[in-house]
C-alpha positions in Angstrom: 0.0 0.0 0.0 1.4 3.2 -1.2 2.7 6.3 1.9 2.9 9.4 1.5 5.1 10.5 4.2 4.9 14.7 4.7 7.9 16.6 5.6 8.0 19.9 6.3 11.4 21.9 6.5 12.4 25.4 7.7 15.6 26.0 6.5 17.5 26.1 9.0 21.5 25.4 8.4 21.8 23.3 11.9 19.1 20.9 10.8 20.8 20.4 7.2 22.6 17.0 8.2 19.4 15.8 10.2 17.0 16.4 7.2 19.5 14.4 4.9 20.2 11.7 7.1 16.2 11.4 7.4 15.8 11.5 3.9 18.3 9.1 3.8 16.8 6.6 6.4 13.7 6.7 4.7 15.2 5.5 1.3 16.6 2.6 3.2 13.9 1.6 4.7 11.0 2.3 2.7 9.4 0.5 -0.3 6.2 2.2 -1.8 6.4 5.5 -0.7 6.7 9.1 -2.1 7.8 12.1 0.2 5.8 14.9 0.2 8.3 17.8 0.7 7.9 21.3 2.5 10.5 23.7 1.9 8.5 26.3 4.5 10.3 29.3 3.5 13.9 30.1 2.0 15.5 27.5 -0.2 15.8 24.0 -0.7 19.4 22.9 -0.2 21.2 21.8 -2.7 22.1 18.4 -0.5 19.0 18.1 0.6 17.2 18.2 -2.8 20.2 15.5 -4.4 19.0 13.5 -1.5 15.0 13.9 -2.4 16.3 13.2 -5.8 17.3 9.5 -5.5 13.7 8.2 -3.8 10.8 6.7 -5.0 8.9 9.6 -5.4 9.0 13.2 -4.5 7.0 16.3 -4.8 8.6 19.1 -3.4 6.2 22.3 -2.4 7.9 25.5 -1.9 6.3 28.4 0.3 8.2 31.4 0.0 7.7 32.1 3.8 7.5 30.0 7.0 3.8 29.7 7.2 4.4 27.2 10.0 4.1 23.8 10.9 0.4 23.2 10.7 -0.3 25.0 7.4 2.5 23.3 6.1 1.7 20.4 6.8 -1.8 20.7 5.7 -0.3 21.7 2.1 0.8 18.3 2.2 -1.9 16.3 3.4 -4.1 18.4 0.7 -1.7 16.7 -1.8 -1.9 13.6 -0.3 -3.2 10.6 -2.7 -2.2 7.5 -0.8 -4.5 5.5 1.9 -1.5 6.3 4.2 -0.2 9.3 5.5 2.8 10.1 7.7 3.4 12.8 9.2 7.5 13.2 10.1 9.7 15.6 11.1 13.0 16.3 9.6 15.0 15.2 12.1 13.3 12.0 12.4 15.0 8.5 11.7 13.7 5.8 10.3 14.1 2.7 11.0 13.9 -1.1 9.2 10.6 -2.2 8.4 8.8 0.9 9.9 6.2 1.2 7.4 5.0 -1.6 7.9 5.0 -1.3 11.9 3.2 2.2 11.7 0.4 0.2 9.4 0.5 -2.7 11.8 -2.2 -1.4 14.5 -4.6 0.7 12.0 -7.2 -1.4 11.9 -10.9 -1.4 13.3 -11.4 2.1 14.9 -7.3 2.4 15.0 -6.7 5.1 12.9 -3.4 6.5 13.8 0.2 5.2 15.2 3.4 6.6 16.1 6.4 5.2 17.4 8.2 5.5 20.7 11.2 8.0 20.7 14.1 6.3 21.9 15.7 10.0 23.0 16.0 9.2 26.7 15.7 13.2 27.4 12.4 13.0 25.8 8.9 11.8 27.8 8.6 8.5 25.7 12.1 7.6 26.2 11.6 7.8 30.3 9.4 4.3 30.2 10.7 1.2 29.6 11.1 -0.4 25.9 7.9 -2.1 25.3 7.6 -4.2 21.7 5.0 -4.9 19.3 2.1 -1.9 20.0 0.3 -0.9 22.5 -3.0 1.4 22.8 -3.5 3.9 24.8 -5.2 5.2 26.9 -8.0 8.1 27.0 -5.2 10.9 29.1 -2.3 9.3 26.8 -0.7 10.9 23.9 0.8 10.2 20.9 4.6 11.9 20.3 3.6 13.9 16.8 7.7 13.3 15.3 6.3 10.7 13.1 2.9 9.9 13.1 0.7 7.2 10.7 -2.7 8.5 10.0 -5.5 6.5 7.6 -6.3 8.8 5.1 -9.7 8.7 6.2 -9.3 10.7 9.2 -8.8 13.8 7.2 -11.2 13.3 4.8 -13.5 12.5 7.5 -12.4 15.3 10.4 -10.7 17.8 8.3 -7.3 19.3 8.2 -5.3 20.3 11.5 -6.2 23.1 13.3 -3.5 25.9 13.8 
């Protein structure tokens, strides 16, 4: 089943490395997928966009001013064709076979996953390393780095809010 994973960028030159080594991860580890890239302001980076060059698929939006995450990100989602969309930032790894372990738990009323951050400074990585996936609970949240949604939740609920 085909991904769209949505990536916006500010371009900022301390991200630069982070955002190709995501791009990067994602190539490795992906099958079926086309990256939906948000240049939110300024330009795209040589590096970056040789990087976006050698996936699957690209499309590359370019705002000529931050307009922020949100509307960014809804740019994408608006361009969105695929029964699966990711939301990730640039600074995100991915990992083998995470596709497939974001789609895993979407089923029934599921309708979107995330993984756990392994960042030890970061809430998620404070609990103990659980496998396979686990639902949570009603005062729970889900860590927004790199989150699986079923197309259907936007078509059904609309667009973030800012």
């Amino acid at each position: 089943m085909k991904t769209d994973i949505i990536i916006p960028h500010v371009n900022l030159k301390e991200t630069e490395e982070l955002a190709i080594n995501c791009v990067a991860t994602i190539r490795a580890y992906s099958s079926n997928y086309r990256i939906i890239w948000i240049q939110n302001g300024g330009n795209l980076p040589e590096v970056i966009y040789a990087e976006l060059a050698k996936c699957e698929e690209t499309l590359v939006i370019k705002n000529k001013e931050n307009k922020g995450f949100v509307k960014a990100t809804n740019q994408g989602i608006k361009e969105s064709s695929a029964e699966y969309i990711v939301l990730m930032n640039n600074d995100t790894e991915a990992a083998r076979d995470w596709l497939r372990k974001l789609m895993k738990p979407l089923r029934g009323d599921v309708a979107v996953s995330g993984p756990r951050t392994t960042n030890p400074n970061q809430w998620q990585g404070k609990y103990p390393v659980q496998y396979g996936h686990t639902i949570l609970g009603k005062h729970q949240m889900l860590a927004f780095f790199c989150t699986m949604f079923k197309k259907e939740v936007f078509t059904t609920v609309g667009l973030l809010e800012d």
